[in-house]
Backbone bond lengths (Angstrom), bond angles and torsions (degrees), N, CA, C in turn:
res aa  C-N    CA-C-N  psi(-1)  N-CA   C-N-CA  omega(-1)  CA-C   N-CA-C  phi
1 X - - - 1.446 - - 1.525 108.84 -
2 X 1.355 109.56 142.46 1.418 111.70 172.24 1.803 116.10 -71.15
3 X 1.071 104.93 -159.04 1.801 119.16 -166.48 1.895 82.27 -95.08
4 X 1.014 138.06 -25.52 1.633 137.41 179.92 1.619 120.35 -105.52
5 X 1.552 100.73 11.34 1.252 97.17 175.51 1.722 113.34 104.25
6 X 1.313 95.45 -50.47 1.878 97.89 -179.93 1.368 127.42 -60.03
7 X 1.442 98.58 138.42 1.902 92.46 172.36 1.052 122.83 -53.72
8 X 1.102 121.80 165.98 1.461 127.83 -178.92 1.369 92.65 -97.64
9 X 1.590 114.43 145.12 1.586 117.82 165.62 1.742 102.97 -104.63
10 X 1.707 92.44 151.48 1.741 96.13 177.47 1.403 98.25 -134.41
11 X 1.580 103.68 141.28 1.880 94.83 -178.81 1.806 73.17 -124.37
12 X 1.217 76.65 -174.89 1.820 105.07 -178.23 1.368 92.96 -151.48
13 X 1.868 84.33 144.73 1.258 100.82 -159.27 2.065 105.52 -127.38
14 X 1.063 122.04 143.87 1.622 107.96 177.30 1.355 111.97 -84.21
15 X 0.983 121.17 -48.28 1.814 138.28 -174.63 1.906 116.94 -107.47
16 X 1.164 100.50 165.77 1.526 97.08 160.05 1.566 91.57 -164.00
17 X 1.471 90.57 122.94 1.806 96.50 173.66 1.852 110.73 -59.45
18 X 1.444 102.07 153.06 1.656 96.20 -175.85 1.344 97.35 -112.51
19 X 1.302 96.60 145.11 1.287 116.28 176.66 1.286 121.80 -42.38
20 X 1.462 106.32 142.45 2.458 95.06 165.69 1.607 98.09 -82.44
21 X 1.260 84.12 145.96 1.630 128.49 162.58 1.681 127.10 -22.75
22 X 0.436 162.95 131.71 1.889 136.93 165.61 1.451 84.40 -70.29
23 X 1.794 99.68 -167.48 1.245 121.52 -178.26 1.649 96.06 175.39
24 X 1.465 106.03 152.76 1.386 120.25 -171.28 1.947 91.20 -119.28
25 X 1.148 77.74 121.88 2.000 76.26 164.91 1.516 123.37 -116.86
26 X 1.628 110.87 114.07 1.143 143.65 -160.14 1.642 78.89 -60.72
27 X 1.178 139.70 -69.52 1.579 139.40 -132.94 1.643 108.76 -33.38
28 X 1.432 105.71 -20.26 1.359 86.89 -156.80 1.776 115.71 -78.31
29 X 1.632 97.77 -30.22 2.009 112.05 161.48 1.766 99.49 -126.06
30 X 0.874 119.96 170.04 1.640 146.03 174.87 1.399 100.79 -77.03
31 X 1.158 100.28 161.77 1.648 123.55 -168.13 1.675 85.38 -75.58
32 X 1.057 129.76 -66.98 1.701 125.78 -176.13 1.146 104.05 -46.32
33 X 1.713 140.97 -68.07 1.175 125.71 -176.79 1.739 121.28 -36.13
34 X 1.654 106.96 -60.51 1.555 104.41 164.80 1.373 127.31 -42.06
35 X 1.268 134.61 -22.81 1.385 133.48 -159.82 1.487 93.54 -91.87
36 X 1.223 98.72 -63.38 1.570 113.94 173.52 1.598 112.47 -22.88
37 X 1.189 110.40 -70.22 1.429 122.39 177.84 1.704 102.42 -54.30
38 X 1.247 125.28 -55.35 1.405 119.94 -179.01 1.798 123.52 -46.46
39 X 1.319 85.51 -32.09 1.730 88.95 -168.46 1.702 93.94 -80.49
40 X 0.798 121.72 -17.08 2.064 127.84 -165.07 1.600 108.51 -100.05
41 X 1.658 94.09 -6.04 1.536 81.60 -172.35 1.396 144.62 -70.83
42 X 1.406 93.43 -20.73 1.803 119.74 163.14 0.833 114.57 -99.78
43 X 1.527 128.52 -7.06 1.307 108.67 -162.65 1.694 134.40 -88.13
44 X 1.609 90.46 15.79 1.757 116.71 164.93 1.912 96.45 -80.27
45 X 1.206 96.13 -68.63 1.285 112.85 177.82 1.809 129.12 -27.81
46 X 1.310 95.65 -59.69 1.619 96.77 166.62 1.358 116.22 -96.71
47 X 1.182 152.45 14.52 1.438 163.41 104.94 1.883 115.89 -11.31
48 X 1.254 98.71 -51.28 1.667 117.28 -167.76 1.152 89.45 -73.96
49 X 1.437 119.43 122.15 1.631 125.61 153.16 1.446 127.43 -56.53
50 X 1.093 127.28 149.58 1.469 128.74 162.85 1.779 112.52 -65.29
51 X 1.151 106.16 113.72 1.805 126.99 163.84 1.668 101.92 -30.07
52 X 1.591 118.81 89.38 1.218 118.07 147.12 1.479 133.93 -8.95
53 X 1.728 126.40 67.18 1.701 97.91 169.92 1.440 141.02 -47.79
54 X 1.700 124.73 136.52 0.758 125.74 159.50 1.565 133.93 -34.69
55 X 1.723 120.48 128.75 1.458 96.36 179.24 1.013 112.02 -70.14
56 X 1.460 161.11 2.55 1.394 127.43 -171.13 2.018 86.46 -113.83
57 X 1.502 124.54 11.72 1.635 110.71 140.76 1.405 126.04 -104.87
58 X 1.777 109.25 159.40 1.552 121.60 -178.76 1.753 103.51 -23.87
59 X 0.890 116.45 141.46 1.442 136.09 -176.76 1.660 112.66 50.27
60 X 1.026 121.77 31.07 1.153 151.77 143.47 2.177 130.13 -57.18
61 X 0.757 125.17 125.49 1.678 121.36 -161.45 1.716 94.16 -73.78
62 X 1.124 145.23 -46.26 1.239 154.67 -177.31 2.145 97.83 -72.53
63 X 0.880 111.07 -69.49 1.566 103.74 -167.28 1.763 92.75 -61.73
64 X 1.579 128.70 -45.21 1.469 105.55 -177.42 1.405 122.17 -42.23
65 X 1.569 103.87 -46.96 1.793 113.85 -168.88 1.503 102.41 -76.77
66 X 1.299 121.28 9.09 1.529 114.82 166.62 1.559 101.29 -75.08
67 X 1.785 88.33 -60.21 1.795 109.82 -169.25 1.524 102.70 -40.79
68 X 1.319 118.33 -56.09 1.473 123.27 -179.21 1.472 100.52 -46.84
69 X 1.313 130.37 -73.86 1.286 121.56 -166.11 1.791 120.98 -37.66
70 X 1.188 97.00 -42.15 1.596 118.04 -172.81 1.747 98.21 -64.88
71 X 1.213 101.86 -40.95 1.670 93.46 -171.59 1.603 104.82 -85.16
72 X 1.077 106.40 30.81 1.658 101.49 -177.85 1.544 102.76 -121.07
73 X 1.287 112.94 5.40 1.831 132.20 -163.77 1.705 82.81 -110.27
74 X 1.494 115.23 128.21 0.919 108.86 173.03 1.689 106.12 -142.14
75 X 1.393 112.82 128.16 1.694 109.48 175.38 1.109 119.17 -47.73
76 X 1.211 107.34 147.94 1.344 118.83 -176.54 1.706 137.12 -61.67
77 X 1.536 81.68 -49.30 1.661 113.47 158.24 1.250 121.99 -77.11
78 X 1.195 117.40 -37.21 1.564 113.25 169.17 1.627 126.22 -115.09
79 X 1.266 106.79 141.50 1.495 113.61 -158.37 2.065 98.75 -69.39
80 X 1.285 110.64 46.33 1.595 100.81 -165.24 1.745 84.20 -143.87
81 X 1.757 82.76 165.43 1.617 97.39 -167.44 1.180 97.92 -86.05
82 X 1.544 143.87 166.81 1.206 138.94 163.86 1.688 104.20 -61.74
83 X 0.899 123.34 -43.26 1.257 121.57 -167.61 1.502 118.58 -52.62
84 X 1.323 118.34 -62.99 1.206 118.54 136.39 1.452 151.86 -85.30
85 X 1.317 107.34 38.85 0.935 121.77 159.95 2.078 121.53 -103.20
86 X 1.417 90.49 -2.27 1.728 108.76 170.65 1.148 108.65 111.10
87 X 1.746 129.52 -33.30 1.387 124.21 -159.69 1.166 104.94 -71.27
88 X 1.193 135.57 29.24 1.605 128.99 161.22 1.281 113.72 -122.59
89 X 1.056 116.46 126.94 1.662 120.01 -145.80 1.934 89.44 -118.42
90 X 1.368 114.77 -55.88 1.444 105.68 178.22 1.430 108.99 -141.00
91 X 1.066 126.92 148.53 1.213 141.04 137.73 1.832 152.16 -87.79
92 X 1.334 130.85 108.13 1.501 116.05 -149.91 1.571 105.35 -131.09
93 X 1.170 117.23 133.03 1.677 108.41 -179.00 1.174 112.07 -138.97
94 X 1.319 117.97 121.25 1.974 124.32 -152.28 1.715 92.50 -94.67
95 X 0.811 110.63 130.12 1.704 125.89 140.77 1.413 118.64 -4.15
96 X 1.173 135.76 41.53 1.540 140.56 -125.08 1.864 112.25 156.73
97 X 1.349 102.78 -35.97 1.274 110.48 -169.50 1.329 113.23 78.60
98 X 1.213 138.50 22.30 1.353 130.29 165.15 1.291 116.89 -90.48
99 X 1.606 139.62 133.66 1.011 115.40 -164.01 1.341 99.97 -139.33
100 X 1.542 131.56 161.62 1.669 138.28 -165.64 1.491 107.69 -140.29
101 X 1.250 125.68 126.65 1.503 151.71 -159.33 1.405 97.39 -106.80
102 X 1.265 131.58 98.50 1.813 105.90 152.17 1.074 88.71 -111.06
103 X 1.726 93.74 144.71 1.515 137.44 -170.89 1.394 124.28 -139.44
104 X 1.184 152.45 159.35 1.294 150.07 160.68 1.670 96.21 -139.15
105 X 1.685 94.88 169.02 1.537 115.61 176.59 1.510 112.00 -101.94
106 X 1.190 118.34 177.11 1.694 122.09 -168.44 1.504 90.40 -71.85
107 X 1.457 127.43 -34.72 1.474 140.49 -150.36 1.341 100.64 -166.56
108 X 1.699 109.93 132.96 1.514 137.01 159.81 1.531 98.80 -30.91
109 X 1.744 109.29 -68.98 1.475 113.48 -160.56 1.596 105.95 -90.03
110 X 1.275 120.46 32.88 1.873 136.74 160.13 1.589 92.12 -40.20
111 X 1.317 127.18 137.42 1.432 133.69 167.88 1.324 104.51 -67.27
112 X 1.412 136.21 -25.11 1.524 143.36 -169.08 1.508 112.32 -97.32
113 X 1.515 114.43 12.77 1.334 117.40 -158.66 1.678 101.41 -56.26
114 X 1.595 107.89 -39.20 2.071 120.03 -147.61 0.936 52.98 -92.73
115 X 1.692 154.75 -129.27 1.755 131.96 -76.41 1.386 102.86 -120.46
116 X 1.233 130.38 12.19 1.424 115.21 166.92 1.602 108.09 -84.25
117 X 1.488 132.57 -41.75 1.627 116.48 163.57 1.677 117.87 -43.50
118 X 2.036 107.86 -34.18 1.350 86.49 -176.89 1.660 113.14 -90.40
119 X 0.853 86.85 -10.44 1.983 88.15 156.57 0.681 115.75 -50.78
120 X 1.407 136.90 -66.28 1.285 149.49 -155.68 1.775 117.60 -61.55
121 X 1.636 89.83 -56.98 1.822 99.79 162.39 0.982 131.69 -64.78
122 X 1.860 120.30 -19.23 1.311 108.77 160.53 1.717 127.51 -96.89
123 X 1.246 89.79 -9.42 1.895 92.81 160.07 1.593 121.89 -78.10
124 X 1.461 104.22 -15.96 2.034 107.80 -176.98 1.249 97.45 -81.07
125 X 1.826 112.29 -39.27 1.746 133.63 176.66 1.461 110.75 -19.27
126 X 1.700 82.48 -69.63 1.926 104.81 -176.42 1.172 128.98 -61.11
127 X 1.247 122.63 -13.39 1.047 134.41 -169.73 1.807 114.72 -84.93
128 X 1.694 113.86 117.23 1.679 112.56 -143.91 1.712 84.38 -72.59
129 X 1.726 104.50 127.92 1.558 104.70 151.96 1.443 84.69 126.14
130 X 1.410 127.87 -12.74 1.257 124.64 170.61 1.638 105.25 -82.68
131 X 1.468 121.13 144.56 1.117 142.81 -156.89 1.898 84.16 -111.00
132 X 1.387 115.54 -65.48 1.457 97.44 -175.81 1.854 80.84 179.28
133 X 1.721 102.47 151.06 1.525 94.70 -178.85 1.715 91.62 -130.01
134 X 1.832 84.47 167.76 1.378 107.46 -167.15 1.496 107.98 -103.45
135 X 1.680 167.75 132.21 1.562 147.31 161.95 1.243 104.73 -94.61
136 X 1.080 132.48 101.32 1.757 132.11 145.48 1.421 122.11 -58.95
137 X 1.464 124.90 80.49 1.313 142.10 167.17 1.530 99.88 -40.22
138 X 0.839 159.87 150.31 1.695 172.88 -152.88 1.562 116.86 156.96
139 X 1.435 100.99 134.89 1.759 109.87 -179.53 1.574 98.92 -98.83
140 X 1.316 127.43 -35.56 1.432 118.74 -158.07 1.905 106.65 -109.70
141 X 1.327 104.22 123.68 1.509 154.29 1.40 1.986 86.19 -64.74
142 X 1.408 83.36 149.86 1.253 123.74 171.79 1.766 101.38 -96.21
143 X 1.899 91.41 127.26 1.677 116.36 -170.63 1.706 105.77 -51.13
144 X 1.050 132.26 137.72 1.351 142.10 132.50 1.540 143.06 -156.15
145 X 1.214 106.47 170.26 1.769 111.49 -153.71 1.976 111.26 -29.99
146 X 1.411 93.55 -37.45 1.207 96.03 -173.88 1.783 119.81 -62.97
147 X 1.067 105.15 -17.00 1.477 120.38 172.76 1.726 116.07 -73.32
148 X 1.077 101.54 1.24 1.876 115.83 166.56 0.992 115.73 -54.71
149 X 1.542 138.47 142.79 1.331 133.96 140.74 1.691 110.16 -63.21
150 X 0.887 94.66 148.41 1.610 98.27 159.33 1.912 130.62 -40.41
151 X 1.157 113.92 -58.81 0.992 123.14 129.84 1.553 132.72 14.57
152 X 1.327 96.86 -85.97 1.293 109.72 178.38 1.676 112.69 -89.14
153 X 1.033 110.50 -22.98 1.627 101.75 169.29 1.441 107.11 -67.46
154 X 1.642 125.45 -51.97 1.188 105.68 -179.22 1.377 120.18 -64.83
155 X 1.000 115.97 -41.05 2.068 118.12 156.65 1.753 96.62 -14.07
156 X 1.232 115.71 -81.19 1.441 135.18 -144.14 1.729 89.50 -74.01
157 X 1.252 139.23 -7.80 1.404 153.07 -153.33 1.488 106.20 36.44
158 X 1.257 120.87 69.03 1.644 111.67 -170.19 1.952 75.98 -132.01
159 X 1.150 119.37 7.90 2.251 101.14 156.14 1.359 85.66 -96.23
């Protein structure tokens, strides 16, 4: 029965004509003209270099050796770097070399709450090309597991 109540009808059938083919018709340029065009078609395209990042952005020589620094900070309680472990929420580095960390802890009442931010500012500190850094401690979003790298979950064996 259909969705209205009605039977369904069924025929049977012996044959079914098959469909035509597509077809592309060359007439309009020559097989050489097309080729021609094929071989040229990127070749604007892969010519053009990739846009140099800035160091103080992601893949940048100045923002990596931040990232490095950060992954060298490691919780206390957990065998993982802060970095990937999530509590680093952003990283920013002005034209100037000054640079600003927001970060949070797993927990408000973290035993590392007072000196792990100043850890943090004096390891971004050290880092040559830094002018001087700032830590923005922040609760909201509020830390959790899901904020892992990969990385560190398999560390923690939770893949």
């Amino acid at each position: 029965m259909t969705g209205d109540g009605k039977p369904f009808t069924i025929e049977q059938v012996d044959a079914v004509d098959t469909p035509p083919r597509g077809r592309v018709d060359d007439s309009a340029e020559g097989a050489g003209a097309t080729l021609a065009r094929k071989k040229d078609y990127l070749a604007g395209f892969l010519a053009q270099q990739p846009a140099a990042a800035s160091a103080a952005e992601p893949g940048g020589d100045l923002y990596e050796a931040v990232v490095a620094a950060l992954r060298d900070i490691f919780d206390p309680e957990i065998p993982v770097n802060i970095y990937d472990l999530g509590l680093i929420y952003g990283v920013e580095i002005d034209a100037e070399g000054g640079a600003a960390v927001t970060m949070t802890l797993t927990t408000p009442h973290c035993p590392v709450a007072e000196s792990m931010p100043a850890e943090v500012e004096l390891r971004v500190s050290a880092v040559p090309g830094i002018r001087d850094a700032e830590v923005n401690l922040v609760w909201d979003p509020p830390w959790g597991p899901d904020r892992m790298s990969d990385e560190a979950r398999l560390e923690l064996g939770m893949l």
